[in-house]
C-alpha positions as CSV (number, residue, x, y, z in Angstrom):
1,X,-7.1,11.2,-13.1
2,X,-5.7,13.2,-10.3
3,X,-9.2,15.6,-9.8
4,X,-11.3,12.4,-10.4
5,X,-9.2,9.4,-7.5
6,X,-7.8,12.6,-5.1
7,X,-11.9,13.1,-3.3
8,X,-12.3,9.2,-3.3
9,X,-9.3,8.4,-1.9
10,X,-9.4,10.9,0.2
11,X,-12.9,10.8,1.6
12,X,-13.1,7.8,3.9
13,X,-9.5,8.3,5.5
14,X,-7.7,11.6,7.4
15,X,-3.8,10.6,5.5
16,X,-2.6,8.4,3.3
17,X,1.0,7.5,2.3
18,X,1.4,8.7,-1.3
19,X,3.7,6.4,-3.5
20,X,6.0,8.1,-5.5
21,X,6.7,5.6,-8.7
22,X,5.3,8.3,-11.3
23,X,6.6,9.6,-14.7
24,X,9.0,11.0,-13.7
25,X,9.3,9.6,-10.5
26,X,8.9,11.8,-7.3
27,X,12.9,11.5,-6.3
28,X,13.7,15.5,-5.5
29,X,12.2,17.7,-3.2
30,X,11.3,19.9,-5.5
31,X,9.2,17.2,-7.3
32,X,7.7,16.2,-4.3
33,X,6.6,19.9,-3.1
34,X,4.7,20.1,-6.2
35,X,2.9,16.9,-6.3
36,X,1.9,17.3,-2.8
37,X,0.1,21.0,-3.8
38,X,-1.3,19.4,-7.0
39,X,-2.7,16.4,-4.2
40,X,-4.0,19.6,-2.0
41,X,-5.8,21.0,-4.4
42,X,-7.2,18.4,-5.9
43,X,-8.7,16.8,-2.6
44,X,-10.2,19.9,-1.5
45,X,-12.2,20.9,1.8
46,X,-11.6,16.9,2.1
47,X,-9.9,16.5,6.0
48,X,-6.9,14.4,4.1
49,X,-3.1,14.8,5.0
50,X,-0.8,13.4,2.1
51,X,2.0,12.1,3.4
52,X,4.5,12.2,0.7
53,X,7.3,9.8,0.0
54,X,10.4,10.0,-2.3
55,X,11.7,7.3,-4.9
56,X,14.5,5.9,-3.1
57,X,18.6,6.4,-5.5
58,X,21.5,7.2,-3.5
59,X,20.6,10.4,-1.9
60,X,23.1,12.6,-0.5
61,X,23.4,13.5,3.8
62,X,22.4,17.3,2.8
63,X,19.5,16.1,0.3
64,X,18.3,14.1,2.8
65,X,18.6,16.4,5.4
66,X,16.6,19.1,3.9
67,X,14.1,16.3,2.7
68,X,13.7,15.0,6.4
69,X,10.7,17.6,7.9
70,X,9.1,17.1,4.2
71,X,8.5,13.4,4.1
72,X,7.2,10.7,5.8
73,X,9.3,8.0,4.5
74,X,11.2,6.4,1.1
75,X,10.0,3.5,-1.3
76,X,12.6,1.0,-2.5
77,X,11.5,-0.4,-6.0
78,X,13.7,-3.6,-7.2
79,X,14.7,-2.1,-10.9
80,X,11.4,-2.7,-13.2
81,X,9.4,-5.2,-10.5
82,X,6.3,-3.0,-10.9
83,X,4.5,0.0,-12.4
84,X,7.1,2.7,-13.4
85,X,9.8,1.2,-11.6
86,X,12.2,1.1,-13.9
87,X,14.4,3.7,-12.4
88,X,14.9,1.6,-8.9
89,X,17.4,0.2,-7.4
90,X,19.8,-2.9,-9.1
91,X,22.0,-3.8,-6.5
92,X,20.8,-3.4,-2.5
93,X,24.9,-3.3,-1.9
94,X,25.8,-0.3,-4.1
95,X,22.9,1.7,-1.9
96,X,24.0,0.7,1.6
97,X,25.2,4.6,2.0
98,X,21.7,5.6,1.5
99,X,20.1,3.3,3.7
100,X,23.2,4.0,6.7
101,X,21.9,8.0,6.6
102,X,18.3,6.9,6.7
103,X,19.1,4.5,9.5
104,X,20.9,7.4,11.6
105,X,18.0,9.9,10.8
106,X,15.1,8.0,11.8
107,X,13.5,7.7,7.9
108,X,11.6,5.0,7.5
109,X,12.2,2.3,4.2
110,X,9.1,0.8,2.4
111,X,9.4,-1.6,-0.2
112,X,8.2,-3.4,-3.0
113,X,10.0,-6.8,-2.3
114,X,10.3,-8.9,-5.5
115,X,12.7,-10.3,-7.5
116,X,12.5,-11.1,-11.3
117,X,11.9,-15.1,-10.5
118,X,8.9,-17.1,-11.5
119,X,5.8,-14.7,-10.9
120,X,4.3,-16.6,-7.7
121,X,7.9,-17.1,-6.3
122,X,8.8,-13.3,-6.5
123,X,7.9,-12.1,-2.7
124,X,9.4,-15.2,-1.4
125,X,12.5,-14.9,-2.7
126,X,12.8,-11.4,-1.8
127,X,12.8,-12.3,1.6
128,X,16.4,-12.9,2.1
129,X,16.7,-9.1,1.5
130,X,14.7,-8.5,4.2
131,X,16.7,-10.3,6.2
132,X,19.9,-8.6,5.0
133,X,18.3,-5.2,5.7
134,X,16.9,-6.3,9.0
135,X,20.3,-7.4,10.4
136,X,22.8,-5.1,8.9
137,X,20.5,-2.1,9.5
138,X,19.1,-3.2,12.8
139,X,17.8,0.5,13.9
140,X,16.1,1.1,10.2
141,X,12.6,0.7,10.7
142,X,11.4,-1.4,7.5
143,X,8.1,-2.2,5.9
144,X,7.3,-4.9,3.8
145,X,4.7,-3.3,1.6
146,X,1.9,-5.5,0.4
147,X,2.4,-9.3,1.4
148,X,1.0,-11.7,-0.1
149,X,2.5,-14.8,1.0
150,X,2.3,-16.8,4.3
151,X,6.3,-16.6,4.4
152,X,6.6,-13.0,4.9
153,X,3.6,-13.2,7.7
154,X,6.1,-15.4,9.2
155,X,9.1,-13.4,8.3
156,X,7.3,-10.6,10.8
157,X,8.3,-12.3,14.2
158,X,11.9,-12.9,13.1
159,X,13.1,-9.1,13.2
160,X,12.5,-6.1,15.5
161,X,12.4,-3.9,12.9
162,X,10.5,-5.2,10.4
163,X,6.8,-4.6,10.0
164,X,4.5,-4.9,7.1
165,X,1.4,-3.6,5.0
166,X,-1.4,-6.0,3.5
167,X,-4.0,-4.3,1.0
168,X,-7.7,-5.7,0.8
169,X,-7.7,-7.4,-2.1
170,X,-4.8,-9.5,-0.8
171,X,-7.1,-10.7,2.1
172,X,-10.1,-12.0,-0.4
173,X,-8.7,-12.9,-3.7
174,X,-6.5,-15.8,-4.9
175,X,-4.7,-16.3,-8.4
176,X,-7.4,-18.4,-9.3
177,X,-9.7,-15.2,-9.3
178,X,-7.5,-13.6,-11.7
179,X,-6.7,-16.1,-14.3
180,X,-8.9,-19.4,-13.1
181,X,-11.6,-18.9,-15.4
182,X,-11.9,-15.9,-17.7
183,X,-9.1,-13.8,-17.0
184,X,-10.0,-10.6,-14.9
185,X,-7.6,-7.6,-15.8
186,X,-9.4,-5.8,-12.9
187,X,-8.2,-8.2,-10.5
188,X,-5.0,-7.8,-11.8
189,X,-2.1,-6.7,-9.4
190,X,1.5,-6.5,-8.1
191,X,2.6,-8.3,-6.4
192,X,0.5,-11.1,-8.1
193,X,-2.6,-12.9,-5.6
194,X,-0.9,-16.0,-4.5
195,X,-2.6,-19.2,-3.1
196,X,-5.4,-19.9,-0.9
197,X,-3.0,-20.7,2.1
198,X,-0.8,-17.6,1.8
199,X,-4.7,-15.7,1.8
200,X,-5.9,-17.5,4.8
201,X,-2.5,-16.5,6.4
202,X,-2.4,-13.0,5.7
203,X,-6.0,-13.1,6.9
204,X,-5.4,-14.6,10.0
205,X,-2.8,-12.1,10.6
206,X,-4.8,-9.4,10.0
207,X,-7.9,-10.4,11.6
208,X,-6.0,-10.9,14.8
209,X,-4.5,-7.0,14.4
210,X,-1.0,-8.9,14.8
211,X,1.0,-5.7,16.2
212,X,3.4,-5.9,13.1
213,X,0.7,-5.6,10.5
214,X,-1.3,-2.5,9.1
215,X,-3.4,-1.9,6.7
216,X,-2.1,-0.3,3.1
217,X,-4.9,-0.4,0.9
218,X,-2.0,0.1,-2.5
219,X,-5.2,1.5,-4.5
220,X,-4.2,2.2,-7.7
221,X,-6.6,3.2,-10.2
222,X,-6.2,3.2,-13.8
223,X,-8.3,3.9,-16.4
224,X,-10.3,1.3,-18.6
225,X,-8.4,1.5,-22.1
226,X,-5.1,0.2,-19.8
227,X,-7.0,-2.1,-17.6
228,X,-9.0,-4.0,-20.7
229,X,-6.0,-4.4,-23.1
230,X,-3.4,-6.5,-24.2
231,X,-0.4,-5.8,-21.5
232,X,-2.7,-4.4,-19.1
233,X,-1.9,-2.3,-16.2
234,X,-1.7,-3.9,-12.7
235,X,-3.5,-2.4,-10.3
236,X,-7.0,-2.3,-8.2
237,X,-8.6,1.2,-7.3
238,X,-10.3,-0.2,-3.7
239,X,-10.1,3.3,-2.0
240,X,-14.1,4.0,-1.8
241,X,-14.5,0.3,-0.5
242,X,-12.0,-0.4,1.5
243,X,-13.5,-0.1,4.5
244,X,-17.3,-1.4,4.0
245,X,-15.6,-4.2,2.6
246,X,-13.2,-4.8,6.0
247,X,-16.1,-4.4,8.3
248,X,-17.8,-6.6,6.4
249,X,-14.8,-9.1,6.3
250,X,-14.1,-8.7,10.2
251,X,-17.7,-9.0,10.6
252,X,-18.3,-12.5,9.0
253,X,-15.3,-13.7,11.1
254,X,-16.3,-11.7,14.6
255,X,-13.1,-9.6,14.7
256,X,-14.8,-6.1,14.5
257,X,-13.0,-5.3,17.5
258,X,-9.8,-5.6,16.1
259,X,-10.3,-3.5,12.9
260,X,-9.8,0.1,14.2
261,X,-6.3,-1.4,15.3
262,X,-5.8,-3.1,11.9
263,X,-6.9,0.3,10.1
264,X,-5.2,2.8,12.1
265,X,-4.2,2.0,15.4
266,X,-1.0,-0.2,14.8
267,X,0.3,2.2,12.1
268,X,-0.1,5.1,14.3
269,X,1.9,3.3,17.0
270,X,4.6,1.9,14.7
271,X,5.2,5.0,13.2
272,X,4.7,7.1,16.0
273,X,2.3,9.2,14.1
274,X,-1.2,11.3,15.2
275,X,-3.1,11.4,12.0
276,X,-5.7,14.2,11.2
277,X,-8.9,14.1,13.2
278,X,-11.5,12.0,11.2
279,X,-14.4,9.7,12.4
280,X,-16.1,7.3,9.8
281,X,-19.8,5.8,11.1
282,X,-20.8,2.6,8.9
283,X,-24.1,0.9,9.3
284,X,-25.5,-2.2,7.5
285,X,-27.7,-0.1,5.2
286,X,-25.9,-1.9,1.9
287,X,-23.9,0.2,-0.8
288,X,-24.5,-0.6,-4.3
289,X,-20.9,-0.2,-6.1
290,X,-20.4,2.1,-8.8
291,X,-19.4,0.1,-12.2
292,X,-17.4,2.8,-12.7
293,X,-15.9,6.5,-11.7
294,X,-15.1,8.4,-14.8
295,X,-12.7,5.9,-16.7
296,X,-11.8,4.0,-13.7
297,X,-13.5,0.6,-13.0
298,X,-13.2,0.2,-8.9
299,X,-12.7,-3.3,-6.7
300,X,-16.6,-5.2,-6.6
301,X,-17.7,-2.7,-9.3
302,X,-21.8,-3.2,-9.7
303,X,-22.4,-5.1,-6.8
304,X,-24.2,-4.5,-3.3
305,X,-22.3,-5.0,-0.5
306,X,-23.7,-5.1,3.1
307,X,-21.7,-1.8,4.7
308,X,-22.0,1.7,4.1
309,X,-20.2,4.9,4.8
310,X,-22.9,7.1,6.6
311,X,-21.2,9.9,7.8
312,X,-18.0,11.5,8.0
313,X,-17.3,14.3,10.5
């Protein structure tokens, strides 16, 4: 899976932050050092920078300390809220030692904010933990990974230091997508596609570049026989068409001068961060969508969309 994703991922973007809720998950340096070689080889000549992140437990001053130059931040997972999450966190209070040493280091925290409460209700309710964060932690930088609602778009004014990620998907599909007619395990996700006004608000958000907001494309690919099953896996793999798809989306609502800051731009000035060299040229030439790569079925699989990638230097 690794040699097959690493090159598409990689390809149309000069860094990525890599999540780090695997089997085991990536929570020791040691771990991390070796899934960032395995990332390096498998991307190959590619211009790519992986920038790694640990599974956040209660790490200790020194194991941060030696983790700091290493990685670029750490992902909070609510205890089994997503995909091999089970080993997160329970309690935000019995971790506030953790987040105090992150908060004096400068280490940023991402994370997946749900609770365990009806599925479209999840994010929203999470977002008195944001707040808790945001106040008792005031110089921890935050992100909300992956919104979905119109709540947390409006939770992003509130607090200095908290920012937020929106994938793709998020910005196009609703619930009724997924499940409104015959159900559609490739639309499948966490967190969950909400409603049409929590899409037109993350939209707006993003279409606008509001300085808070940066693209996180959350591509996760899978293969088929988890994806078309009973219990199936959530995820969408959206790397190779993430951006055709934005241009075109920015496009249709004459923003495209606000998508190199929604990209790239607001993340690099947030995080204070100089990626890799690495200009992408699209033209409206149309690119006809895989309906697959190896096992792994990607977002708009088989269709022809407008935008294409047409060089890469």
């Amino acid at each position: 899976m690794m040699e097959r994703v690493t090159p598409l991922s990689a390809e149309h973007f000069s860094g990525a932050i890599i999540m780090p809720n695997l089997v085991p998950p990536v929570d020791n340096l040691e771990r991390l050092q070796v899934y960032r070689d395995q990332i390096n080889v498998a991307k190959g000549d590619t211009v790519f920078d992986p920038l790694m992140m640990l599974f956040f437990r209660n790490y200790s001053e020194a194991e941060l300390a030696a983790a700091r130059e290493h990685i670029f931040g750490i992902k909070l997972y609510p205890a089994g809220a997503t995909t091999n999450s089970e080993a997160g966190v329970k309690e935000l209070s019995a971790v506030e030692g953790t987040f105090k040493l992150m908060e004096e280091m400068g280490i940023p925290l991402m994370i997946h904010g749900e609770t365990h409460g009806f599925v479209m209700d999840r994010e929203k309710e999470f977002l008195a933990s944001y707040e808790y964060l945001a106040q008792k932690f005031p110089k921890l930088k935050i992100t909300m990974e992956h919104i979905t609602t119109r709540d947390a778009v409006e939770m992003l004014d509130r607090y200095e230091n908290l920012y937020a990620t929106v994938t793709l998907h998020h910005l196009i599909i609703t619930l009724n997508d997924v499940a409104g007619g015959m159900l559609q395990p490739h639309l499948f996700c966490k967190p969950i596609a909400k409603r049409p006004e929590d899409r037109e608000a993350l939209l707006a958000a993003a279409l606008q570049a509001h300085p808070k907001l940066m693209f996180g494309s959350d591509s996760a690919p899978h293969p088929i026989s988890k994806k078309e099953c009973c219990g199936c896996a959530a995820g969408l793999f959206t790397a190779p068409v993430c951006l055709p798809t934005l241009v075109e989306l920015f496009e249709e609502h004459g923003a495209l001068d606000n998508l190199q800051a929604f990209v790239s731009g607001n993340a690099q000035r947030i995080h204070n961060f100089t990626p890799l060299s690495k200009t992408v040229k699209l033209e409206k030439v149309g690119m006809l969508v895989p309906e697959r790569y190896g096992e792994v079925v990607p977002y708009r699989a088989g269709e022809t969309i407008p935008w294409a990638v047409t060089s890469i230097h």
